[in-house]
Backbone as JSON Lines, residues from 0, in Angstrom:
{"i":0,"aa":"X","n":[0.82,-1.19,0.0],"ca":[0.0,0.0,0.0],"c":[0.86,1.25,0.0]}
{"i":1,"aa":"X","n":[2.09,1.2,0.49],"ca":[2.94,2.37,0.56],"c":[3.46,2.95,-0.89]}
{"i":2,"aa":"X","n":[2.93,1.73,-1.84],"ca":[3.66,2.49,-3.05],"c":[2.35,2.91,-4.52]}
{"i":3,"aa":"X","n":[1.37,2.84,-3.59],"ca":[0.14,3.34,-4.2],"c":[0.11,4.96,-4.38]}
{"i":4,"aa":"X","n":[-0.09,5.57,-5.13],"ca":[-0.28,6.75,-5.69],"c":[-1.48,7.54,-4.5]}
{"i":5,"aa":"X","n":[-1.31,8.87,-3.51],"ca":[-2.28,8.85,-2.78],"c":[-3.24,10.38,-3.91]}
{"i":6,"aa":"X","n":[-4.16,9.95,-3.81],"ca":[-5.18,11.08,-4.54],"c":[-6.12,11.91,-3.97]}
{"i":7,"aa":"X","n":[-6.13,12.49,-2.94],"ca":[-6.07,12.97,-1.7],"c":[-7.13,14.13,-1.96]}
{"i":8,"aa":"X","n":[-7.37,14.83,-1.75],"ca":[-8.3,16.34,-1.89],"c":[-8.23,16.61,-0.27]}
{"i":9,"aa":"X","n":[-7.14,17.7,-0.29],"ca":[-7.18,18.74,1.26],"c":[-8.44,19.57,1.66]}
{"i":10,"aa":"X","n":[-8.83,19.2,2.81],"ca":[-9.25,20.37,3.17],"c":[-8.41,20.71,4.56]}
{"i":11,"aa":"X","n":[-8.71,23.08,4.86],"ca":[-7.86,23.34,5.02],"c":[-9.0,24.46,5.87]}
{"i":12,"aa":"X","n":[-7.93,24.71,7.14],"ca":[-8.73,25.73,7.96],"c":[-9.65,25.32,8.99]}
{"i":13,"aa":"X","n":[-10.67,26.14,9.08],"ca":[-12.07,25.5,9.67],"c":[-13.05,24.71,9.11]}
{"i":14,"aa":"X","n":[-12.7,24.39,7.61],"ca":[-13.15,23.23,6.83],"c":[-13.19,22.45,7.37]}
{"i":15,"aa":"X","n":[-11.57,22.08,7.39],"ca":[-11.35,20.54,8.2],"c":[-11.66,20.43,9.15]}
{"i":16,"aa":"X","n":[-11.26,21.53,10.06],"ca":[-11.88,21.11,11.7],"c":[-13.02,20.72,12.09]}
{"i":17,"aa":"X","n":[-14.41,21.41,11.13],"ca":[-15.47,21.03,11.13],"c":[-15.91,19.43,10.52]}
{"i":18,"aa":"X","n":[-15.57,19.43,9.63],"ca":[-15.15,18.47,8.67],"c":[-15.19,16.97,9.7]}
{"i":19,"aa":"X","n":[-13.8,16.65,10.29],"ca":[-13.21,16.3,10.91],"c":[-13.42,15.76,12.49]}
{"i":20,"aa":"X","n":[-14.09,16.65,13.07],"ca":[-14.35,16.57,14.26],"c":[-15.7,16.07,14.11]}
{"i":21,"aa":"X","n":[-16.35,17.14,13.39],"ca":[-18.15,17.17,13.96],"c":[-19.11,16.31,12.78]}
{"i":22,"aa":"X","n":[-18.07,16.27,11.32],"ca":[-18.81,15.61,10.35],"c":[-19.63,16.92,9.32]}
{"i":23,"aa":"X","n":[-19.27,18.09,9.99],"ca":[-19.91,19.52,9.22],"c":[-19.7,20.04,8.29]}
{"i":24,"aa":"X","n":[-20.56,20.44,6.96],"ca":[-20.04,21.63,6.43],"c":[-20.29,22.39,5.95]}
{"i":25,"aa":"X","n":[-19.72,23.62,5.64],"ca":[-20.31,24.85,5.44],"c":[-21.37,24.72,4.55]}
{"i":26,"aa":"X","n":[-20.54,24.56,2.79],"ca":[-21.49,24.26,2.22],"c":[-21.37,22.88,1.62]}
{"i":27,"aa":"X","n":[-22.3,22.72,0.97],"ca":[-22.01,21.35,0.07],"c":[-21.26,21.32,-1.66]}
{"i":28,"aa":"X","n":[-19.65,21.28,-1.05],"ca":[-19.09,21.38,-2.23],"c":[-18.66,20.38,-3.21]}
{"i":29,"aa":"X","n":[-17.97,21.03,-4.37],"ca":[-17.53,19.58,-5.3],"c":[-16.33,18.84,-4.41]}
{"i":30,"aa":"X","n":[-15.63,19.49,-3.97],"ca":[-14.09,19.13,-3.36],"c":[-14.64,18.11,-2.4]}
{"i":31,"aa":"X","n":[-15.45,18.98,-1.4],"ca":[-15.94,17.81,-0.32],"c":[-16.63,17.03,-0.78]}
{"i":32,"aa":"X","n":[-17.22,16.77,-1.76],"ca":[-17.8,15.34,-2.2],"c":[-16.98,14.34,-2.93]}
{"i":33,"aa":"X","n":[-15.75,15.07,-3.48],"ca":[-14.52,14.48,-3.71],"c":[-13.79,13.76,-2.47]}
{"i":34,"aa":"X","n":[-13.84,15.07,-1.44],"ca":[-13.14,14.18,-0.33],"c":[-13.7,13.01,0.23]}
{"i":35,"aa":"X","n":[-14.95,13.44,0.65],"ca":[-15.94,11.84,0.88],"c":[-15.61,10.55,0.69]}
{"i":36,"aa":"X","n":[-15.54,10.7,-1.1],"ca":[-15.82,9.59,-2.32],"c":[-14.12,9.16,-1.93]}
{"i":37,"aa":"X","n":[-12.92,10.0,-1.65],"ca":[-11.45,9.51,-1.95],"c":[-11.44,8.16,-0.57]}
{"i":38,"aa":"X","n":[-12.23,9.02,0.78],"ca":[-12.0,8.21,1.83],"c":[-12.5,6.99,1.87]}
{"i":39,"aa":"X","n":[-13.99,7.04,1.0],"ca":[-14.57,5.38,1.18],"c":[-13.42,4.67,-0.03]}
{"i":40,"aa":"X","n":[-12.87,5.2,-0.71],"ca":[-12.18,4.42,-1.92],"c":[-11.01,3.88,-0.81]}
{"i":41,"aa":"X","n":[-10.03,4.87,0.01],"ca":[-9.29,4.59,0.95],"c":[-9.96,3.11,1.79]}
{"i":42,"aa":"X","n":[-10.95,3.59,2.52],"ca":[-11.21,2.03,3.29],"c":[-11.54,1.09,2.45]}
{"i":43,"aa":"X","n":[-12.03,1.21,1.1],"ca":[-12.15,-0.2,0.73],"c":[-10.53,-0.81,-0.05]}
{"i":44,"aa":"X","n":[-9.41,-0.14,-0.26],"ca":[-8.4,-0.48,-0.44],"c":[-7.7,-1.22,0.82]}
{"i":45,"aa":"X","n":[-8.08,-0.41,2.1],"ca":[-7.28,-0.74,3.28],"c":[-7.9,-1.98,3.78]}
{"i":46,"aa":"X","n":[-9.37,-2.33,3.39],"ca":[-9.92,-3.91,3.54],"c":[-9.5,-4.52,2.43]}
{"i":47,"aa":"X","n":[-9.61,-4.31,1.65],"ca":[-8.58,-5.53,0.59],"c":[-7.2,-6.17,1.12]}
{"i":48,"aa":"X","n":[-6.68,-4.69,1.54],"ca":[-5.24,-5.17,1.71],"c":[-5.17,-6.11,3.12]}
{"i":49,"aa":"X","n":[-6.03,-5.74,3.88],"ca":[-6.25,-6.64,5.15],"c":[-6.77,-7.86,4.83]}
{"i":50,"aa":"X","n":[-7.26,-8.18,3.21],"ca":[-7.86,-9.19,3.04],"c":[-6.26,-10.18,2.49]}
{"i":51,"aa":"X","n":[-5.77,-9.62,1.72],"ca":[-4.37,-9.85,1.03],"c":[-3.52,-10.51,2.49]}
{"i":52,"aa":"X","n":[-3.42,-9.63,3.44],"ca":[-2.3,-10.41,4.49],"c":[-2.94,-10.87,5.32]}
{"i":53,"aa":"X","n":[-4.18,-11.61,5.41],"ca":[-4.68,-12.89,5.96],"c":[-5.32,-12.28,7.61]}
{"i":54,"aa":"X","n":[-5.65,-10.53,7.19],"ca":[-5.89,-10.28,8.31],"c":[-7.37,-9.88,8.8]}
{"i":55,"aa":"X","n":[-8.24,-10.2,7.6],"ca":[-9.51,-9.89,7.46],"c":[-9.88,-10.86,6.91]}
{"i":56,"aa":"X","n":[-11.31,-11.31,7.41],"ca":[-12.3,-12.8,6.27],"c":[-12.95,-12.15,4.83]}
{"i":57,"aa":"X","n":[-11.9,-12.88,3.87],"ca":[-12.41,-12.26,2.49],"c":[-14.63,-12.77,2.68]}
{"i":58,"aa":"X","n":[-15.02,-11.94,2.2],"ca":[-16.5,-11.76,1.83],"c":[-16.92,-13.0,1.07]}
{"i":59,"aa":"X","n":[-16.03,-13.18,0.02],"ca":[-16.15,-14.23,-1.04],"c":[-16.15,-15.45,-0.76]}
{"i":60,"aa":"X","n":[-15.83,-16.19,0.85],"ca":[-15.52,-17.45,1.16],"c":[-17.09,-17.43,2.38]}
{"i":61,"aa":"X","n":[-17.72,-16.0,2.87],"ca":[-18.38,-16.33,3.61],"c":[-19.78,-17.57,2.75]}
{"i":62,"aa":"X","n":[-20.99,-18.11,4.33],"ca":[-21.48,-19.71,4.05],"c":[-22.17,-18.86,3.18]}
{"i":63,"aa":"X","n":[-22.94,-17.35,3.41],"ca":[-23.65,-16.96,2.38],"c":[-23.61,-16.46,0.83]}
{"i":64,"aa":"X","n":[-24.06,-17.08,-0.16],"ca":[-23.69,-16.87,-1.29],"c":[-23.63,-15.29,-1.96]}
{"i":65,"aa":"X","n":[-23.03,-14.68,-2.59],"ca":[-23.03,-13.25,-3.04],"c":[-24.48,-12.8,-3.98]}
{"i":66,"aa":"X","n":[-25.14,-13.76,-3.86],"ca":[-26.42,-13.52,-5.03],"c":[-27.47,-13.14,-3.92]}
{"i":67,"aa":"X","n":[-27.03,-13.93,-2.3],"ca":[-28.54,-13.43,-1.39],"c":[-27.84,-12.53,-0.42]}
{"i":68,"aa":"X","n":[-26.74,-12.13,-0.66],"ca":[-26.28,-11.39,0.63],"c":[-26.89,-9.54,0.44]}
{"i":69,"aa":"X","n":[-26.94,-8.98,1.07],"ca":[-27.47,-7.68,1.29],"c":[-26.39,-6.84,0.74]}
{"i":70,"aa":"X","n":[-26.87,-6.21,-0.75],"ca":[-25.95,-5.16,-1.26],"c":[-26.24,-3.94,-1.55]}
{"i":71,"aa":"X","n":[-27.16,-3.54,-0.02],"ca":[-27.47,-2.37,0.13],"c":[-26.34,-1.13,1.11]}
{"i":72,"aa":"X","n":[-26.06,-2.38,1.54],"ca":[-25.02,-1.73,2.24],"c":[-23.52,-0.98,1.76]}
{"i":73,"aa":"X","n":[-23.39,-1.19,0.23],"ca":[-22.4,-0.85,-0.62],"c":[-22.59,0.64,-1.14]}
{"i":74,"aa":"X","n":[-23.89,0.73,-1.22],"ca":[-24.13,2.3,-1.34],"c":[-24.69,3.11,-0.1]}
{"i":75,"aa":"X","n":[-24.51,2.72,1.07],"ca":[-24.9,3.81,1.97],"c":[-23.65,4.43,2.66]}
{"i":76,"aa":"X","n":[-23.73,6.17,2.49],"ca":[-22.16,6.58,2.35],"c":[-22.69,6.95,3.88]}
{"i":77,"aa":"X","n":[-21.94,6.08,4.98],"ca":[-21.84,6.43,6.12],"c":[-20.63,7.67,6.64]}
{"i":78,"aa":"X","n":[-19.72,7.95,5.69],"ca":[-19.02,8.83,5.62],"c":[-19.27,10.02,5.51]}
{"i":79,"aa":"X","n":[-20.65,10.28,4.76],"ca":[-20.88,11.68,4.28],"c":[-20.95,12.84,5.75]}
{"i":80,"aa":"X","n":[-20.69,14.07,4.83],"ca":[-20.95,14.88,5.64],"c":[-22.04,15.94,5.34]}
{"i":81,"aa":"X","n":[-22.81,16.82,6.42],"ca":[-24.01,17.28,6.09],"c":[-23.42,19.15,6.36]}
{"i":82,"aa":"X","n":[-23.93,19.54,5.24],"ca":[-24.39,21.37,5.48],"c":[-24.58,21.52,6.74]}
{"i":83,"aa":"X","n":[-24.66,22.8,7.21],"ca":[-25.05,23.58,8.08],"c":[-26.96,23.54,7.96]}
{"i":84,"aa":"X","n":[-27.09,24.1,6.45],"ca":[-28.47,23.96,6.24],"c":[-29.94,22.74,6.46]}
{"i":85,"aa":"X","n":[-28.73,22.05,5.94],"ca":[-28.98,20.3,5.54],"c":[-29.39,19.93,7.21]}
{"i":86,"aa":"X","n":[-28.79,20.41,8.17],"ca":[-28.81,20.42,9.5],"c":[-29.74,21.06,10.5]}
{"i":87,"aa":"X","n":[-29.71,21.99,9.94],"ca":[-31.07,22.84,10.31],"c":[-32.68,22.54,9.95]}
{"i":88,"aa":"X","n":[-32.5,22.16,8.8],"ca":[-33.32,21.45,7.94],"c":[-33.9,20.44,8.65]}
{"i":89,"aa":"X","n":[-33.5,19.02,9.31],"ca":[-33.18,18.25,9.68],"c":[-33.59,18.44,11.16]}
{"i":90,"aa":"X","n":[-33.6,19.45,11.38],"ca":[-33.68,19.69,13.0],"c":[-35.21,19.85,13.41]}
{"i":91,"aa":"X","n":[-35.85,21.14,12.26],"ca":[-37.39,21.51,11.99],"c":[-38.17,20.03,11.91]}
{"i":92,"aa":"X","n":[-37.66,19.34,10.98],"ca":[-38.62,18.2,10.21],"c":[-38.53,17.54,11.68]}
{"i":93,"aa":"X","n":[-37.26,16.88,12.47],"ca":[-37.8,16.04,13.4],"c":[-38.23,16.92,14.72]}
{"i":94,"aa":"X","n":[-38.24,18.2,14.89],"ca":[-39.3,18.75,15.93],"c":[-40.8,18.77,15.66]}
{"i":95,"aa":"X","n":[-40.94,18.39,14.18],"ca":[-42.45,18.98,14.02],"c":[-43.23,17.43,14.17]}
{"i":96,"aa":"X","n":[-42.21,16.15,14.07],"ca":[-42.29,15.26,13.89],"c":[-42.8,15.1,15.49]}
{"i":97,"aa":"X","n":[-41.7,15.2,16.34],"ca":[-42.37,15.55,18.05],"c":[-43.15,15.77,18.5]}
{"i":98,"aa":"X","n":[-43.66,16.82,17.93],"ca":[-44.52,17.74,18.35],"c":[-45.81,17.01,17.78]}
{"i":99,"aa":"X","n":[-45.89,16.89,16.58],"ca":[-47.05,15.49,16.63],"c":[-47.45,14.59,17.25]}
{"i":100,"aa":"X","n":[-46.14,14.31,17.88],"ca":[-46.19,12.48,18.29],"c":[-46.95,13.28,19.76]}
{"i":101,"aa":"X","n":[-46.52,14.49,20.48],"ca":[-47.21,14.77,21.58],"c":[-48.37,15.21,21.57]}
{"i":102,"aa":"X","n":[-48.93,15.74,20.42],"ca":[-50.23,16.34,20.09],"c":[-51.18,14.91,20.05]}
{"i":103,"aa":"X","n":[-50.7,14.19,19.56],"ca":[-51.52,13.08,19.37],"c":[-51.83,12.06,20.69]}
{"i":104,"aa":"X","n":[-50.61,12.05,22.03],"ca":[-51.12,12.09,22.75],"c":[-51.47,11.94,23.98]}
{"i":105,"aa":"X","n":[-52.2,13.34,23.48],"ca":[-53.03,13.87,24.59],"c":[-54.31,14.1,23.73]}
């Protein structure tokens, strides 16, 4: 892995810190959806390679066959990160959601 080419997209400032720490960001840019997309490419290289030195159970040997196994899980980007807006957003919908569930009852 050390002699793999790294393709990296920086972020820099309070980008990253937000980024980084809290999962935040300002806005929703091309770069940061670049960065996203570089990191899941990163872990699925760094599970291969754990698969390569006998330090991870390759997928391909598990009892379940690859035709019934769940390949939903290949596209859900647990990595992503959300706007400020996207957040706020997010905040309204599940208070109003609350606020139902208590209206209803009483």
């Amino acid at each position: 892995m050390e002699n793999m080419p790294e393709h990296r997209v920086p972020l820099t400032g309070i980008r990253a810190f937000l980024a980084k720490m809290f999962g935040i960001t300002v806005f929703n840019r091309k770069d940061e959806e670049l960065y996203v997309a570089d990191e899941e490419r990163k872990m699925k290289i760094d599970s291969m390679w754990a698969m390569i030195r006998g330090e991870e159970y390759p997928s391909r040997l598990f009892t379940i066959s690859e035709s019934e196994k769940n390949h939903k899980l290949d596209y859900l980007h647990y990595l992503r990160r959300y706007s400020i807006t996207s957040l706020i957003l997010l905040f309204f919908a599940f208070s109003f959601v609350g606020l139902q569930w208590i209206f209803s009852e009483s």
